[in-house]
N, C-alpha and C positions, 0 to 999 in steps of 0.2 A: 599512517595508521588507518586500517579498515573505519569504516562508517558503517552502524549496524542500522536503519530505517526504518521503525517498529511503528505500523498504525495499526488504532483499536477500533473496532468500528460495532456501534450497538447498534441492531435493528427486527423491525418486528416479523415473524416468520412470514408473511405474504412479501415484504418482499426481497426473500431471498433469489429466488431466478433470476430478478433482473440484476439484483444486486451482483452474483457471482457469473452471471456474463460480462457483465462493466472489469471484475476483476479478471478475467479471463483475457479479455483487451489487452487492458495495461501488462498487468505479467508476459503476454506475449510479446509488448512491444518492448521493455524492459529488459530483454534477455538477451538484446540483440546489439545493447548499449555499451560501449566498451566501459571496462575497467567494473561491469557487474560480475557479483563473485556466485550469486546463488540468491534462491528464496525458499521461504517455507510459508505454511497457510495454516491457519488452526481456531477450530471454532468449538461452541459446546451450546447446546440448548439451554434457555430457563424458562420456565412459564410461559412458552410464546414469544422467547424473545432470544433474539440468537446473538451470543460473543462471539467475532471473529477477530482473527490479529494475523498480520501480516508482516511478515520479518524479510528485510531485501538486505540482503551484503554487499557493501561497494569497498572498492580496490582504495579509497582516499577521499579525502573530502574533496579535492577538482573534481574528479569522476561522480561523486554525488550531484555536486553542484551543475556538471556540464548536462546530467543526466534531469536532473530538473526544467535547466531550459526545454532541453527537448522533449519532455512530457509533456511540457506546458503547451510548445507548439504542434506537439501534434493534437494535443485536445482542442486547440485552433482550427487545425484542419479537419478535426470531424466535429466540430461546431456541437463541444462537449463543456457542459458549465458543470462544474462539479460543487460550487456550493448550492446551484440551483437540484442536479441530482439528488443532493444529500436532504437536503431541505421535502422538495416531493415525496419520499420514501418513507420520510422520518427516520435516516441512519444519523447517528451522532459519532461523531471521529475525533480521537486523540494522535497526534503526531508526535512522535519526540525521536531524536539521533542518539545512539548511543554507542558505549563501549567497552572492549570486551574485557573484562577486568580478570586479570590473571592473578589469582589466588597464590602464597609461596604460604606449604604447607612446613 
């Protein structure tokens, strides 16, 4: 069964540029990950403070998971702390796995 990978990410408009180079990384590293199916990105302003959510498609829950290692490690190699990221910016981040629920009308 697909793995749908939905993070929500709050943060304040200054710092969006750094914020969506950081995702520009991943997404490109991501895509390159077998058993990824696709992604979508989607955000909306409020008051100075920007909603983004990021949706990644994975082929299985192995492929999630093998794709996680390898996230991890390569934030390893570019000596990337993502709670320390999140933290400096002030982005607050929800994760959760989800699935696709087939509606029988």
């Amino acid at each position: 069964m697909n793995q749908i990978l939905i993070d929500r990410f709050q943060l304040p408009k200054e710092a969006m540029d750094i914020f969506l180079k950081r995702v520009k990384i991943n997404r490109d590293f991501i895509k390159n990950i077998p058993g990824f199916l696709g992604d979508e990105v989607y955000f909306c302003e409020k008051n100075e403070t920007i909603f983004f959510v990021t949706i990644a498609k994975w082929k299985d829950q192995v492929s999630l998971e093998k794709a996680k290692t390898l996230v991890f490690s390569e934030y390893q190699k570019q000596n990337f702390d993502m709670p320390s990221f999140l933290a400096q910016h002030s982005i607050q981040m929800e994760r959760e796995i989800y699935h696709k629920l087939e509606i029988i009308s």
